[in-house]
C-alpha positions as CSV (number, residue, x, y, z in Angstrom):
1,X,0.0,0.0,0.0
2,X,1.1,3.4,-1.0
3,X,2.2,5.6,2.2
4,X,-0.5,8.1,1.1
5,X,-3.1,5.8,0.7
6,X,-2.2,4.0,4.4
7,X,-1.5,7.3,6.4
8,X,-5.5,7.9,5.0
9,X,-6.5,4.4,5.3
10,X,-5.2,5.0,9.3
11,X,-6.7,8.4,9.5
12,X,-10.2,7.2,8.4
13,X,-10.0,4.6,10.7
14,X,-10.1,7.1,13.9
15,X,-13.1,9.0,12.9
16,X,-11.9,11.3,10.2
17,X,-15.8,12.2,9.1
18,X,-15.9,14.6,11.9
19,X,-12.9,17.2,11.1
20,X,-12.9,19.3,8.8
21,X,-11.1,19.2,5.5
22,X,-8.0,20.3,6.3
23,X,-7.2,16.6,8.0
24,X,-7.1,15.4,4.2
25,X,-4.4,17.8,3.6
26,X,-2.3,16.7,6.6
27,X,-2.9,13.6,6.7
28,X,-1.5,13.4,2.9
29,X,1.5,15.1,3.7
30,X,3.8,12.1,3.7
31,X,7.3,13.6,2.2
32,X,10.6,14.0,1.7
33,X,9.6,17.6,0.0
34,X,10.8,18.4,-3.5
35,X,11.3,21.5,-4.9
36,X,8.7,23.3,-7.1
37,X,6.8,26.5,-7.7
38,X,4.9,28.4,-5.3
39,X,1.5,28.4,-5.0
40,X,1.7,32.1,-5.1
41,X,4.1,32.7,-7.6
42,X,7.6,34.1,-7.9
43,X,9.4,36.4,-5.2
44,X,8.9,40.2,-6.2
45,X,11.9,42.7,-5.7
46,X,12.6,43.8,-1.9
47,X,10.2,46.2,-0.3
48,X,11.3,49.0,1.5
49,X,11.9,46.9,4.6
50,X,14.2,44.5,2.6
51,X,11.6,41.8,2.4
52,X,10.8,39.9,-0.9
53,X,7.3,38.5,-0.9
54,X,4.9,37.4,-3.7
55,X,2.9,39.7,-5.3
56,X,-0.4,40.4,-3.4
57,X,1.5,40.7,-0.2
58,X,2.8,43.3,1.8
59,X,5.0,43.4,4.7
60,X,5.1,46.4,8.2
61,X,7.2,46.5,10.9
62,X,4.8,46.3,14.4
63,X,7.6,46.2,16.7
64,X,11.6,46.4,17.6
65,X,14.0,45.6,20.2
66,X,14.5,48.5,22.6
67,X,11.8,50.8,20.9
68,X,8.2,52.0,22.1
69,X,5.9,50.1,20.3
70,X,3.5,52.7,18.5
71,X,0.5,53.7,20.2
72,X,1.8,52.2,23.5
73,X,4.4,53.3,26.2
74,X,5.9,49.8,26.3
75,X,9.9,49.4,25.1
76,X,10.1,45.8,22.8
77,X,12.0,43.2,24.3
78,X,15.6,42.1,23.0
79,X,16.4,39.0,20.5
80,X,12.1,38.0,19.6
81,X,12.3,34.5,19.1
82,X,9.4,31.9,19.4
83,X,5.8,33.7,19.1
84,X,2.1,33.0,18.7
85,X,-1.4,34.1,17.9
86,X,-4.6,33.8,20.5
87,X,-7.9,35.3,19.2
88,X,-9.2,38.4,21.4
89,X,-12.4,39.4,20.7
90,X,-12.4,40.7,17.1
91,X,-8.7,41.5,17.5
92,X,-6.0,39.1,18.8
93,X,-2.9,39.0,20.5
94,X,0.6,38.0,19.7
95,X,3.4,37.1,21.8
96,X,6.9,36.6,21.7
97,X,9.9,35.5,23.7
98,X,13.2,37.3,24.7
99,X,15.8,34.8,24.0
100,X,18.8,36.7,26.6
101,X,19.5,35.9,29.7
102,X,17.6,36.8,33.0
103,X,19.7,39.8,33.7
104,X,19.5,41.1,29.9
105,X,15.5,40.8,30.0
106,X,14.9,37.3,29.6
107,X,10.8,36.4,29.5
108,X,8.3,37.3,27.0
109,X,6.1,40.2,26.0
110,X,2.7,40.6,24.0
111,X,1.5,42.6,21.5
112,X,-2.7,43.4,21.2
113,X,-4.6,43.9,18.0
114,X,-7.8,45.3,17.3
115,X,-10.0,43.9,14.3
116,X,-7.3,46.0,11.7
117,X,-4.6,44.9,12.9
118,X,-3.6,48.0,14.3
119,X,-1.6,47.7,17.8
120,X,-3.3,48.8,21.0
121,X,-1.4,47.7,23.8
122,X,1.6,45.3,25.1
123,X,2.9,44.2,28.0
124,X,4.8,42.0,29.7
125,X,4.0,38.5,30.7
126,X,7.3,37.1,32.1
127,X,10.3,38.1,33.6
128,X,13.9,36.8,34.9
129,X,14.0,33.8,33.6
130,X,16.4,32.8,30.7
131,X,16.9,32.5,27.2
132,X,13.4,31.9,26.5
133,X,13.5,30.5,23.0
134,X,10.6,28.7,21.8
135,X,7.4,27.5,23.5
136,X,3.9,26.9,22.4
137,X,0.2,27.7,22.7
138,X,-2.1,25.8,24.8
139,X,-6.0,25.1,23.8
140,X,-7.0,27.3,27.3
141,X,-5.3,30.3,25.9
142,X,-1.6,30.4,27.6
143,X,1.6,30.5,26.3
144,X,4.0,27.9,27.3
145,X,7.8,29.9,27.6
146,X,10.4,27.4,27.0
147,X,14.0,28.0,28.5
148,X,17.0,27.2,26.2
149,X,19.6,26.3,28.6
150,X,20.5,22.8,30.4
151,X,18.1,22.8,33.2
152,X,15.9,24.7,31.3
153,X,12.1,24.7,32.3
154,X,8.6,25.3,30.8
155,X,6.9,28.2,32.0
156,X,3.5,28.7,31.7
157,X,2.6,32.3,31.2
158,X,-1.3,34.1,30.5
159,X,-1.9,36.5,27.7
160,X,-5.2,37.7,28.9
161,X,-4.1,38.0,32.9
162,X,-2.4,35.9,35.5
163,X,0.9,35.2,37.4
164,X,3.4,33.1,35.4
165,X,4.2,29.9,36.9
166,X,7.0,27.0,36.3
167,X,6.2,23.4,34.9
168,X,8.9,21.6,37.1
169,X,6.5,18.1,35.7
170,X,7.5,19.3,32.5
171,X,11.2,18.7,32.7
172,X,14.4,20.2,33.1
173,X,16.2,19.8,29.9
174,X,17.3,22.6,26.9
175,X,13.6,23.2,26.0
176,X,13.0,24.4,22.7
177,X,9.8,24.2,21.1
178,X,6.6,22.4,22.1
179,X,3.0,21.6,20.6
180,X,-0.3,20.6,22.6
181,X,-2.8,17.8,21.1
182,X,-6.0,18.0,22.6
183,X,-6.9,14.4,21.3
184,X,-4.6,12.6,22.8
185,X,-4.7,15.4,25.7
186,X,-1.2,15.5,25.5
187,X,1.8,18.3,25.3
188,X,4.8,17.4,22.6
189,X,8.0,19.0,23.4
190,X,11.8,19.3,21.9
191,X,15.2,19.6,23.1
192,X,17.9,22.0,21.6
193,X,20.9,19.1,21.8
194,X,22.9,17.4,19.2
195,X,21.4,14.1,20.9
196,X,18.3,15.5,22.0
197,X,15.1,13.5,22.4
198,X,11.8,14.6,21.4
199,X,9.4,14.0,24.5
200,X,5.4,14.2,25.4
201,X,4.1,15.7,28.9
202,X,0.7,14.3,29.8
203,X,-0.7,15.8,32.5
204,X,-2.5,14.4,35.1
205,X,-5.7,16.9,34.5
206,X,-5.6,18.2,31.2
207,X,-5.7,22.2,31.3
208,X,-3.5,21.7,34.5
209,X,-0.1,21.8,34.1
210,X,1.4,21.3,37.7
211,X,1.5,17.4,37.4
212,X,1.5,14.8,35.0
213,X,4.1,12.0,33.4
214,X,7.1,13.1,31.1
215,X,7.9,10.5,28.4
216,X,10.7,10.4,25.9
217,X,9.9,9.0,22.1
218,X,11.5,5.2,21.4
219,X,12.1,4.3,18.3
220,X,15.1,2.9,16.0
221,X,17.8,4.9,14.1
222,X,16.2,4.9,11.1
223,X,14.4,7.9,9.1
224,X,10.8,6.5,9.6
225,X,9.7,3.5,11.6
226,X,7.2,2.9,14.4
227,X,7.6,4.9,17.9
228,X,6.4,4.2,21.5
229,X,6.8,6.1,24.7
230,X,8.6,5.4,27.9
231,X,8.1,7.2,31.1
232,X,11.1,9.5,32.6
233,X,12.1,8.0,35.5
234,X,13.4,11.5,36.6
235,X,12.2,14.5,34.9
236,X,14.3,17.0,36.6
237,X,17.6,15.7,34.6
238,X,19.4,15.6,37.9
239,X,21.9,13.7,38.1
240,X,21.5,12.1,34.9
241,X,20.1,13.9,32.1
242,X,16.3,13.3,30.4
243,X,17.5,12.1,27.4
244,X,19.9,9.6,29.0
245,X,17.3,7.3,31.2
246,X,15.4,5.9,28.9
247,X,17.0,3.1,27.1
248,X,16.1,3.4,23.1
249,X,15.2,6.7,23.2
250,X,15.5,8.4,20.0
251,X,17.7,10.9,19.2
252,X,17.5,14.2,17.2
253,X,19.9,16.4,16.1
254,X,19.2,19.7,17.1
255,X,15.5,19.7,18.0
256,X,13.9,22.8,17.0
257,X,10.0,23.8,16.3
258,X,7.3,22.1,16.9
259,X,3.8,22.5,15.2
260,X,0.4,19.9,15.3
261,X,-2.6,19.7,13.6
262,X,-4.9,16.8,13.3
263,X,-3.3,13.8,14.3
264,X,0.1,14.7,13.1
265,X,3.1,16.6,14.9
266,X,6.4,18.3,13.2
267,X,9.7,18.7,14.4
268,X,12.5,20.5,12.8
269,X,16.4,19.7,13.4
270,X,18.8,21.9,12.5
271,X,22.0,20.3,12.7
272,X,20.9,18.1,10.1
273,X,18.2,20.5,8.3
274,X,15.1,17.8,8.7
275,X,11.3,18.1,9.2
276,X,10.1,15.2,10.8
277,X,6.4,14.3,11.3
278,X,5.2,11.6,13.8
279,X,1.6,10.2,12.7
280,X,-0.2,10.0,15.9
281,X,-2.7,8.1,15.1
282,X,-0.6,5.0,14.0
283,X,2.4,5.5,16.1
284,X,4.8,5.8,12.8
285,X,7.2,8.5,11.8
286,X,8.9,9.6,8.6
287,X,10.5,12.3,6.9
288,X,8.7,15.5,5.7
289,X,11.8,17.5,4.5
290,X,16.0,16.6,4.3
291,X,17.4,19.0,2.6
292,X,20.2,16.1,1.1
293,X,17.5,14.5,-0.7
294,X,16.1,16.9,-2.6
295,X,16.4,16.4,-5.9
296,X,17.2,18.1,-8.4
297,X,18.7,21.0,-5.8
298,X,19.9,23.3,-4.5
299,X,17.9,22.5,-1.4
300,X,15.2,25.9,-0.9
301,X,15.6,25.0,3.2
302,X,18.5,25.2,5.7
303,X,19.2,26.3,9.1
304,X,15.7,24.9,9.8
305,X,13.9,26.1,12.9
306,X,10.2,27.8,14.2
307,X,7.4,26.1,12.5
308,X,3.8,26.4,12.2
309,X,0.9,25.8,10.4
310,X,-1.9,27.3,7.9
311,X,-5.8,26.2,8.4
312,X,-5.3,24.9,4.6
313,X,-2.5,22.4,5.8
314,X,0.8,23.9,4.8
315,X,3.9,24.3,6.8
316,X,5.9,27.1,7.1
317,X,9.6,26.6,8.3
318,X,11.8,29.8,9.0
319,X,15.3,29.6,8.6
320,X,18.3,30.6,11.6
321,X,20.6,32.1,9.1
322,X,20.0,29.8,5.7
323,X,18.9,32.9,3.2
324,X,17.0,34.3,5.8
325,X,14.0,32.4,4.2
326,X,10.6,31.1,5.3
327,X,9.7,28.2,3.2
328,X,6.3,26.3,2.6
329,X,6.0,23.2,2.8
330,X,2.7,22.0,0.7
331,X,0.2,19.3,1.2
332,X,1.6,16.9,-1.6
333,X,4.8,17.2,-0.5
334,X,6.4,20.5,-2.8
335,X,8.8,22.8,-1.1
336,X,9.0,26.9,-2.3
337,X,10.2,29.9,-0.4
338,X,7.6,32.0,0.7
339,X,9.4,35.1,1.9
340,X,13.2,36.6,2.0
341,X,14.9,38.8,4.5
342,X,17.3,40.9,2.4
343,X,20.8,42.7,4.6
344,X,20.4,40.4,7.7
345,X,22.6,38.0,6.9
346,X,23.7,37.6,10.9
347,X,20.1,36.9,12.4
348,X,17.6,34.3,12.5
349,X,14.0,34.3,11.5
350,X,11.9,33.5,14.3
351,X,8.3,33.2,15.7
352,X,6.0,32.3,12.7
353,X,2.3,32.9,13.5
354,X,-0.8,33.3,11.8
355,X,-3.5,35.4,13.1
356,X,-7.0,33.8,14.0
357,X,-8.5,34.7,9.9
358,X,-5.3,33.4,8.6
359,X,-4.5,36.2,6.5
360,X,-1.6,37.8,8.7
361,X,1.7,36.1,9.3
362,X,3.6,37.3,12.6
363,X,7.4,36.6,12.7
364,X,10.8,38.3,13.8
365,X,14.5,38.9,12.7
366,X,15.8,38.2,16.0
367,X,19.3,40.5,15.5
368,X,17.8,42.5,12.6
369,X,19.9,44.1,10.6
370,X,23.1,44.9,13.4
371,X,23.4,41.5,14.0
372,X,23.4,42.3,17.8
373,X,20.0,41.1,20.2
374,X,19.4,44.8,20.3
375,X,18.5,44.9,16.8
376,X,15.1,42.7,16.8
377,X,12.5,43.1,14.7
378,X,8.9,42.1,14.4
379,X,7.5,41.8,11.4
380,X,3.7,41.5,10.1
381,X,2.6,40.1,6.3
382,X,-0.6,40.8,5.5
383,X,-2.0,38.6,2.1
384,X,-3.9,36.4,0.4
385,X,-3.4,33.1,2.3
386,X,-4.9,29.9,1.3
387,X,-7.0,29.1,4.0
């Protein structure tokens, strides 16, 4: 049986008939991607910002390190990296971490939208804690503020009001990235090390992240395969490390983002410049993107990091250095660049998010154009998405 045709055979065999259709288009995304054409034709000449897009799309700048945000007295936090969108009303908000240290202004910070996108207040929503890199959106409306050092933690911060608190259940590890899945009730989570693991926290009450199991992905050294889960043993890493007390965990080079959607999770790793995505549903995994087997080259992707996801079912991936690039990944399986940052050729793209409509994409150049965490800056693209 063709992989397509099994991944849909497996997907209609959990009760497809009651999601919408954009489980098709995940569910069919069974890769390596190959290069082609974008869906919304070629890259136009830089804007005034230094940003190629397609035509139809336009690109502002909504925010930058060290400067008052317009129409609010709040300064913009240092080196934005990992952001997303919640739905406020007819507006929304988007947030974004500081990826310094605690005594450079480590945390994360939001920005609010009203129904035109225009910026009506931010704010802080955590403080002193360090090199928040990544994280992920929960399904009751917080942000999850991972720490990108060795005993690293998961904090669990509230957009719309509330007093941070740390996920010491979670793990202490180099958190990256991390991904909830309401169906399986279940939070997905990476880890920034050349032998990382890629790990699930199920917690004991779901919406209630103060206790619950840890458990690290097993599965062979292959590129695809089946996958189980064993427990941690000791999720604060102390003395021995997550990732080393679970025999046949799985190891990942450099995990990065994390992104799911209907019975499938993605994880990017950069030091080999992957996509991987884990079918849920039938405990297998595969590749979605390698940049050494694309074919014919040169590979669109590298320096692969933040990802996440349109309503129609493609991926984007933003590049940490690369061509300062973010890059779609479609639904059967093509790879195109969606966007270039021109003149910041010492930063990282970071934070990809879509508002609630689907028709803005939120993402920053963490160093900008000086190449120093000072020089952040957050960008909005307003166009014709496929939703």
């Amino acid at each position: 049986m063709e992989r397509r045709n099994f991944l849909r055979a497996s997907v209609l065999g959990t009760g497809a008939v009651a999601f919408s259709g954009s489980l098709w288009h995940n569910a069919a995304l069974a890769a390596p991607a190959q290069n082609a054409a974008s869906p919304y034709g070629p890259l136009q000449a830089a804007d005034t910002r230094g940003i190629q897009l397609p035509a139809g799309f336009t690109s502002q700048i909504v925010a930058r390190s060290r400067q008052t945000v317009t129409g609010t007295s709040y300064t913009w936090h240092d080196a934005p990296d990992g952001g997303a969108c919640f739905a406020d009303g007819t507006g929304w908000i988007y947030v974004s971490n500081a990826e310094v240290s605690a005594s450079a202004g480590g945390g994360a910070s939001m920005l609010r939208f009203n129904s035109s996108g225009t910026v009506t207040g931010a704010s802080r929503i955590l403080s002193g804690t360090n090199r928040n890199c990544a994280g992920g959106k929960t399904p009751w409306n917080t942000w999850l503020s991972c720490e990108e050092v060795s005993d690293g933690r998961v904090w669990e911060t509230y957009p719309f009001g509330g007093t941070a608190a740390v996920r010491p259940a979670m793990g202490r590890f180099n958190h990256e990235a991390a991904a909830a899945d309401p169906v399986r009730r279940a939070i997905y989570l990476t880890e920034d090390a050349s032998d990382g693991c890629f790990y699930r926290f199920v917690p004991t009450t779901w919406g209630d992240l103060s206790a619950g199991t840890l458990q690290v992905l097993r599965a062979g050294t292959g590129t695809s395969g089946s996958f189980t889960w064993g427990t941690v043993p000791d999720p604060d890493g102390s003395p021995t490390a997550t990732r080393n007390q679970v025999s046949g965990a799985k190891r990942f080079n450099g995990g990065e983002g994390c992104h799911y959607a209907n019975d499938t999770v993605w994880i990017t790793t950069k030091g080999d410049n992957r996509v991987w995505q884990f079918n849920l549903a039938g405990s297998t995994y595969e590749l979605a993107y390698d940049d050494s087997l694309v074919n014919p080259g040169p590979a669109p992707l590298t320096g692969v990091d933040n990802v996440t996801g349109s309503s129609f079912g493609d991926l984007y991936v933003a590049e940490d250095g690369g061509n300062m690039e973010i890059c779609m990944i479609t639904p059967d399986d093509k790879i195109s660049v969606f966007l270039r940052i021109n003149g910041q050729s010492s930063s990282e793209i970071c934070g990809p998010a879509f508002n609630p409509a689907g028709n803005r994409l939120y993402f920053s150049s963490q160093r900008g154009t000086s190449g120093s965490s000072s020089g952040g800056i957050t960008y909005c693209v307003t166009g014709p998405f496929r939703t």
